[in-house]
Each structure stands twice: as structure tokens, then as C-alpha cells.
C-alpha positions, 0 to 999 in steps of 0.5 A: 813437372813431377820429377820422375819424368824430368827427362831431357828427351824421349823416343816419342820427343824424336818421333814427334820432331821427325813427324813435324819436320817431314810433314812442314819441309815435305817438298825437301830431300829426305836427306835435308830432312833427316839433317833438320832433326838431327840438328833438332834433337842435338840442340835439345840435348846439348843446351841441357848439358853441364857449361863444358866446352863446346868440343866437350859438349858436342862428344857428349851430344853425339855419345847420348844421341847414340847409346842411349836414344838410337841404340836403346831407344829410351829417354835420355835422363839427368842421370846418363847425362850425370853418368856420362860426364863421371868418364870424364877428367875429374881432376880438370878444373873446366870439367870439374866446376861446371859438373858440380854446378850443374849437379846442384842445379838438378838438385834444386829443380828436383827438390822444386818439383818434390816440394810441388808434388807435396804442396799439391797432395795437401788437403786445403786448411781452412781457419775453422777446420783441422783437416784429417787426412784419408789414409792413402792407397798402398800404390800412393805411399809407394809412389811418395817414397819413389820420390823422396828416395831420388831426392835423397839419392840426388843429394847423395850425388851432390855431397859425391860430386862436391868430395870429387870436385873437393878432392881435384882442387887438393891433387890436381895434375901439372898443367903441362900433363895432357887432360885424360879427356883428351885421351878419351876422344882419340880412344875408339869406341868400344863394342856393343855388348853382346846379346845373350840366347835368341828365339830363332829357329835352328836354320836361321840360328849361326853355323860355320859356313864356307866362307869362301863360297859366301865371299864369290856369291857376294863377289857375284853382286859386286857387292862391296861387302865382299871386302876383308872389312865389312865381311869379316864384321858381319861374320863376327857380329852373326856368330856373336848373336847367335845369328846365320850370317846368310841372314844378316846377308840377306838383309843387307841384299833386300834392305841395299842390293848388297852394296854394289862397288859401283853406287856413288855412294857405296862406302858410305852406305857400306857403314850402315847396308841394314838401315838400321834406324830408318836408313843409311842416310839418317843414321851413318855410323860404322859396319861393326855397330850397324851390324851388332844394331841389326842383330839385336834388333832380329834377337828382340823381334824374334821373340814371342813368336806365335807356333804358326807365324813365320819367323822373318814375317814376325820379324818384319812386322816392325823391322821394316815398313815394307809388308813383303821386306820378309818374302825378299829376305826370305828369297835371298837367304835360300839363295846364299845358303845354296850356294854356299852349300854346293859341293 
């Protein structure tokens, strides 16, 4: 396998695993479904990981699966693998010796595929022949330095993990001192970065509204996304974004009726009420990253707007499965900002 496409796993692996399951376990719920390939896409990315322990290994699956497959959408690489780990307490043993271990093995396996990748490109010698070897296309030589820069670069990575791990041996802590990886799991998690300028036109673009007026429409569905924690998230992520936070509402009401106090299930759809990354069910995580997903994901497809197409219709062309999902966001947000409008 060529190495630059030695990933641990891409966006189409997932979609290939989620496609397989659904179509093999059809008669199942959709949540035992959507268990199946979550278990399938942890077990990919925790077996390709360094011989931490469990506990460990387990964080970073679950750090991974989030940044870098659910929130980018893009292949999970040695190198955020690599990354990852670098956050971890370099001066303990146990996380120390089997990142370097495991940097050595990716180092092995790249020079493999390097030396494949050559042996391939080699004319065949024959006894009675010298070959002469055709000058290459710009975009080939191009193609080989690629290469041989992230095999050097992967060996620059192996002499830096050998002077870290070199360097824990010589100023290791007491054993009595709690390990900074410790301190790192109880830490909560950091916010999303904020996305820069959108393409929205002015009326769906943020403004101060009257919160007060926004909190008793929403108190008028009984919606639990009335209470201090959820409003108060979603207000800061529309004005973060640049987005009107009736639209953000709007999602929510087209997407989960608002989130009525009174469903069974009401908190914990409450963590995810846009369905980012298919549904509430499938991807369960907290108001404030569930609300920054949904922004960023109304930024992205709101650019390149054709002059003559509507923007929430352009946003659903990929937000939502649903053709009318646009005409139902659309009804709501009119009918958030006028009532939020009344004098």
C-alpha cells in the first residue's frame, strides 16, 4: 500500500461499515444498528493504536472518532494518532515506551512501502541489457519527493520520540505524583474553534434578539431548550458563528419538534436536538458541540450559493435527506422572529 494513503480509517470506511450493517441487520432498531457500527469503527481505530492501557486507549478512540472522523469528516491518520498521543504524560513509563515502540513500527511499515513503491517503478535488468531509464513526467518526480520527505520526516519523528522517551528515563517524577493523564480525563473538553465569516444573507445572519420573547415561544412548545443550559449554548454558538439564533431554533423544531419536556427521551435528545451526524440516537454528545457542528455545517453549505437559489434550500441539499426539511426550517424561523418581533 503506498504510504501516502496508509490511514487507519476514512469517512468512506465508515460509510461502507454503516451501508454493510444496515443492509445485513435490516430488521433491527435503528439504535442496535447504529451500536453495531460504532463498535465497528471503535475496534478499527483502537487495535491500530500504541500498547497503552485499556483506559488510555479507549480516550483516545473515543477523542479520534470525534475530531477527527465525526466533526472533520477526514481520514484518521498515523499522524493524529501520533499527535494525540504527544498530549499525553511523556514522562510516564507506560505511556512512554509503547509510544516509542509504536513510532518505530510506523517507521518500519513506511520504509516497506517506500522501498515497494521504488522496487515497482525499476525497469526490469536483464544479463544482456543496461536499461536506460526514461526521464519522468514533472508530477512523477514530484510524486517520489512526496514520499521520500514523509519518510524522512517520519524519522525526524522517531529520533524526537527517542530524545522524549530518552529524556523520561533521565527526569521521571516521584511515583507517588498523580500522571498528568490523569489530570487530562477529568479536564472538560475544550470548545470547537470558532468558524470564521459566512455567505448567509443578512436576514439569516446573527442579530440581538429579545431573549425573553424567544425563551416564552419556546416555553410555548414546551420545549426543553427553554431551560438556562440549552438556550444559553445555542445563543453563544449562533453569535459565535455569525448565525440568527432563530435559525438555529428552527432547526431544532423541524429537525425535533423543539424537544418537548414531556418525550421519554427529552435530555438526552436535548445534547444533540439538530441531529448532527445523522441523529440524536447515533451521535449523543453535549449541547454546546452539537450546536457549534450544526453551525459549522450551515457555514460550509451556504457557500457558493447559486444568485437564484434559495439559501435554506441550498443548505438542504446535504443537511437533510428530507427535500421539504428547507420549507419546514423556513415556516419556523418566520415564526420565531415574529414572535420575537411583536411590540
Amino acid at each position: 500500500m503506498p504510504a501516502e494513503n496508509a490511514y487507519v480509517l476514512t469517512p468512506n470506511d465508515v460509510r461502507n461499515i454503516r451501508s454493510y450493517v444496515y443492509h445485513k441487520y435490516a430488521s433491527m432498531p435503528q439504535e442496535k444498528r447504529a451500536e453495531i457500527v460504532a463498535d465497528a469503527v471503535t475496534r478499527i481505530i483502537h487495535k491500530q493504536l500504541p500498547n497503552f492501557e485499556d483506559a488510555i486507549k479507549r480516550r483516545l478512540t473515543h477523542t479520534l472518532i470525534r475530531s477527527t472522523v465525526l466533526e472533520h469528516q477526514r481520514p484518521v491518520s498515523a499522524d493524529d494518532i501520533y499527535a494525540l498521543c504527544l498530549e499525553l504524560d511523556q514522562n510516564d513509563e507506560t505511556i512512554a515506551e509503547p509510544l516509542n515502540r509504536w513510532v518505530r513500527e510506523q517507521a518500519s511499515k513506511l520504509e516497506r512501502a517506500f522501498i515497494a513503491d521504488e522496487a515497482a517503478a525499476e525497469p526490469p535488468i536483464t544479463a544482456d541489457v543496461i536499461p536506460i531509464r526514461p526521464v519522468q513526467a514533472p508530477h512523477v518526480q514530484g510524486h517520489k519527493r512526496r514520499r521520500l520527505y514523509m519518510y524522512g520526516s517520519l524519522f525526524v519523528t522517531v529520533a524526537a520520540a527517542s530524545i522524549l522517551f530518552g529524556m523520561s528515563m533521565l527526569d521521571r517524577p516521584p511515583l507517588t505524583a498523580p500522571p498528568e493523564s490523569m489530570a487530562q480525563e477529568q479536564a472538560p473538553q475544550a470548545a470547537l474553534p470558532v468558524q470564521p465569516g459566512n455567505e448567509l444573507p443578512d436576514e439569516l445572519r446573527y442579530t440581538d434578539v429579545d431573549r425573553k420573547k424567544l425563551i416564552a415561544y419556546l416555553e410555548s412548545k414546551a420545549s426543553l431548550l427553554a431551560e438556562p443550559h440549552y438556550f444559553n449554548a445555542i445563543m453563544q454558538t449562533s453569535k459565535d458563528f455569525d448565525i440568527h439564533p432563530a435559525l438555529l431554533f428552527a432547526i431544532t423544531g423541524q429537525e425535533q419538534g423543539f424537544v418537548p419536556k414531556t418525550h421519554e427521551n427529552a435530555e438526552t435528545i436535548a445534547s444533540n436536538p439538530f441531529n448532527v451526524f445523522h441523529s440524536w440516537q447515533e451521535f449523543n454528545t453535549t449541547i454546546e458541540q452539537s450546536s457549534q457542528i450544526a453551525a459549522r455545517t450551515i457555514v460550509r453549505l451556504s457557500k457558493d450559493k447559486p444568485a437564484d437559489t434559495d439559501p435554506l434550500t441550498w443548505i438542504n441539499r446535504e443537511y437533510a435527506e428530507d427535500p421539504n426539511w428547507s420549507n419546514g426550517v423556513r415556516s419556523l424561523f418566520k415564526s420565531i422572529t415574529a414572535e420575537i418581533h411583536k411590540p
